[in-house]
N, C-alpha and C positions, 0 to 999 in steps of 0.2 A: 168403238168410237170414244173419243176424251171425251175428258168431265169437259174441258173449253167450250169445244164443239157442242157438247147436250147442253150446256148452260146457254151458246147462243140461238139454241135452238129452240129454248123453253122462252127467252125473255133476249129483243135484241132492240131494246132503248132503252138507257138508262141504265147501262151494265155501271156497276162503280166497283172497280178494282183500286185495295188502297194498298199501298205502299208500305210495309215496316224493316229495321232494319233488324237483322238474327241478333240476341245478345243486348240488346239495347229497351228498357234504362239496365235493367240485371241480367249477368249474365246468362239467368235461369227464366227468364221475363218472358224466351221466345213462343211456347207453347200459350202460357197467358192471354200474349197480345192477340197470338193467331184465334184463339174459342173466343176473347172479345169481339173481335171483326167482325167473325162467322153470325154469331150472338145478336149482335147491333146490326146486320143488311149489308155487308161487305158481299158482294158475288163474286171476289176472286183476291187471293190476298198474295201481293209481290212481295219475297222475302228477300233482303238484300242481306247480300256476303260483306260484309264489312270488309275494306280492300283500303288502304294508307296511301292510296294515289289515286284516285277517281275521275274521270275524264268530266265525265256530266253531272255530275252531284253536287249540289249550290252549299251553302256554307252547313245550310240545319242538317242535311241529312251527313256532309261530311264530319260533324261534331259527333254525332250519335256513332258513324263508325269510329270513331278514333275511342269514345266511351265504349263501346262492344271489343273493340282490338285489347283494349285497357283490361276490360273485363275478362279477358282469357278466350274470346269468341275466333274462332279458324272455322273453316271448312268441315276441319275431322269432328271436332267438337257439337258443329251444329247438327251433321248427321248422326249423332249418338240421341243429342234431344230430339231429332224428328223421328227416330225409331216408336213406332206402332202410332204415330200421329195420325194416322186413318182413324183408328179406333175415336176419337176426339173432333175432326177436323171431317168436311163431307164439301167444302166448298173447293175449286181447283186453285193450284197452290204453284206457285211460277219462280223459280231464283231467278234473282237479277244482281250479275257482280261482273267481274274481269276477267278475261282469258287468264292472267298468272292466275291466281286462285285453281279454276281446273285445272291447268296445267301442270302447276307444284303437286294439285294433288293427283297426278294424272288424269288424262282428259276420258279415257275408256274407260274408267273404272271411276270417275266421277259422274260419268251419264247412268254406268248400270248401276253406282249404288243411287243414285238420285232416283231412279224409277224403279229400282226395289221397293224402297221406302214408301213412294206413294206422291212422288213429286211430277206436276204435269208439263211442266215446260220449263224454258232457260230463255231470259235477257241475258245477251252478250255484246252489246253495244262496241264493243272491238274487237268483233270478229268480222274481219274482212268477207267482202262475199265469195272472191275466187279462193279464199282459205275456204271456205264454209263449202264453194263445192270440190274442191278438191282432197279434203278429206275431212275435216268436224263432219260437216251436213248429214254424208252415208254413218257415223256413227250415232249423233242425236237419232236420226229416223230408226238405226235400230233397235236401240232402247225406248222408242215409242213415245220420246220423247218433244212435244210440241216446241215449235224456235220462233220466237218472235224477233222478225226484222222493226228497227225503227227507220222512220221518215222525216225531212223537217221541210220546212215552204221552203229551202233552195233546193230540194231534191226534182231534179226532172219529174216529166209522165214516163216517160221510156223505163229511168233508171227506177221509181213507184213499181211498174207494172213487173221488172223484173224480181222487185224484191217480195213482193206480193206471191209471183209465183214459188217463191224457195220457201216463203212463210205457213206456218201453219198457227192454230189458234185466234189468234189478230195480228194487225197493224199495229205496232206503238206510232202514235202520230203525234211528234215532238211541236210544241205551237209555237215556239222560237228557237230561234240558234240562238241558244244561253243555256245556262245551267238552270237544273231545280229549284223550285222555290221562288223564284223572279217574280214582281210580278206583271202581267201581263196587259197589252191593248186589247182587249176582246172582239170589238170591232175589224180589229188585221186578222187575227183568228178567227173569225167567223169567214172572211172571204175564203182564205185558205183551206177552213173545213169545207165549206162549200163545194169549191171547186174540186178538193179530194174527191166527195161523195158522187162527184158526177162520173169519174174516170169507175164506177160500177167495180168495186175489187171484189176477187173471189175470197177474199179474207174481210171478217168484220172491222172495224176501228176504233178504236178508242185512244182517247186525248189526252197527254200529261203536261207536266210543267205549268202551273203555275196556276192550278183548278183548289181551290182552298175554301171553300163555303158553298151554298148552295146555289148562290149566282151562279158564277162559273160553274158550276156543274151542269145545272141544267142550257145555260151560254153555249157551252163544251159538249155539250149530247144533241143540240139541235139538228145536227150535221153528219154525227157519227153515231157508234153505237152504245157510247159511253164514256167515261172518264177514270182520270187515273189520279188520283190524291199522292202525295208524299210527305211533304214540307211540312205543310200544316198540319197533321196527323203525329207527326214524330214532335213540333212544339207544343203539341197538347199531349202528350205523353211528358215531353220535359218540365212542364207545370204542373204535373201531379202527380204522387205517390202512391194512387192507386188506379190502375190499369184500367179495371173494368169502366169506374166511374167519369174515366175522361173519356174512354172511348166512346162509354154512351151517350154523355154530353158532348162532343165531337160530331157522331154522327146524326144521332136525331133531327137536328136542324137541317142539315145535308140532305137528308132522304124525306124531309115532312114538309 
């Protein structure tokens, strides 16, 4: 069974998976930020590949890649610092970046070294679904590798129910069609969560875009089963020159 799955099995309210980008503020930072998260009550930590074109990444998180790109931060680079990240790291640990990224770095050999290492799933936000089952899909699942589909309130019930069944792990449940970091009506979010949690998925949910303090989190988890931080996270890392001490001033208030 994945870490995901035992993780939604042990606790499924108030899961907060946060966002960080690989490489970013240093390009030796990655490990750092990750034992922070784990450290401070993060249950699940998204590491994003820093990618110079980003479809859904609002302005903070795309500054922080273009600082990690700067830094020397690739693909190949990041799987050198996640080598024996187990030993360190026990919470489940998800990449979130762009089809070119696997792709350059080959997409079969990006999944098996990704779950060598000890990584539990992959965001790929532009991975089509009849790509995904026509050929990605059979190779994620045999690397064992967990795929999270996203949603957003224009997504049909049909087109939800289909993406739900190809998904494993969660739902990313986008709470507007905008980019990261926006901020949000909670109010139109709320109905939309709602209505998701009635359609009963066989996958849990959890809410990103635009969740930044403890409002919104707990706003963002009345409906699902948690929330997803980015923005705000990665502005409080840019305000300080020491990792541990923002993260924990960062998350305290979020989780207390």
């Amino acid at each position: 069974m994945s870490r995901i799955r035992i993780l939604f099995q042990k606790k499924n309210k108030k899961v907060l998976n946060v966002y960080c980008t690989a490489g970013f503020p240093q390009l030796n930072s990655t490990i750092e930020v990750m034992q922070a998260l784990e450290k401070n009550g993060a249950d699940i930590i998204e590491l994003g590949m820093p990618y110079s074109d980003p479809l859904a990444d609002g302005p903070v998180i795309q500054a922080s890649s273009m600082v990690a790109i700067q830094n020397g931060m690739t693909v190949k680079e990041l799987f050198r610092q996640l080598k024996g990240f187990r030993e360190k790291i026990s919470v489940p640990v998800v990449l979130m970046g762009y089809m070119n990224s696997a792709l350059q770095y080959g997409f079969e050999k990006f999944c098996e070294d990704a779950s060598a290492l000890g990584v539990d799933g992959l965001i790929l936000p532009d991975l089509p679904i009849h790509e995904f089952d026509s050929y990605y899909g059979a190779i994620i699942k045999k690397n064992n590798l967990d795929f999270i589909f996203l949603v957003t309130p224009e997504t049909s019930e049909d087109r939800i129910r289909e993406l739900d069944k190809r998904s494993s792990g969660f739902i990313y449940a986008v709470s507007s069609s905008s980019t990261t970091g926006s901020d949000k009506d909670m109010s139109h979010v709320d109905a939309y969560l709602k209505k998701l949690s009635g359609y009963k998925l066989n996958n849990p949910v959890l809410v990103g875009f635009g969740i930044k303090d403890k409002e919104s989190f707990e706003k963002a988890s009345r409906h699902t089963n948690g929330a997803i931080i980015g923005s705000a996270y990665i502005k409080a890392l840019q305000q300080s020159n020491d990792v541990a001490k923002a993260t924990k001033e960062f998350l305290e208030p979020v989780l207390n």
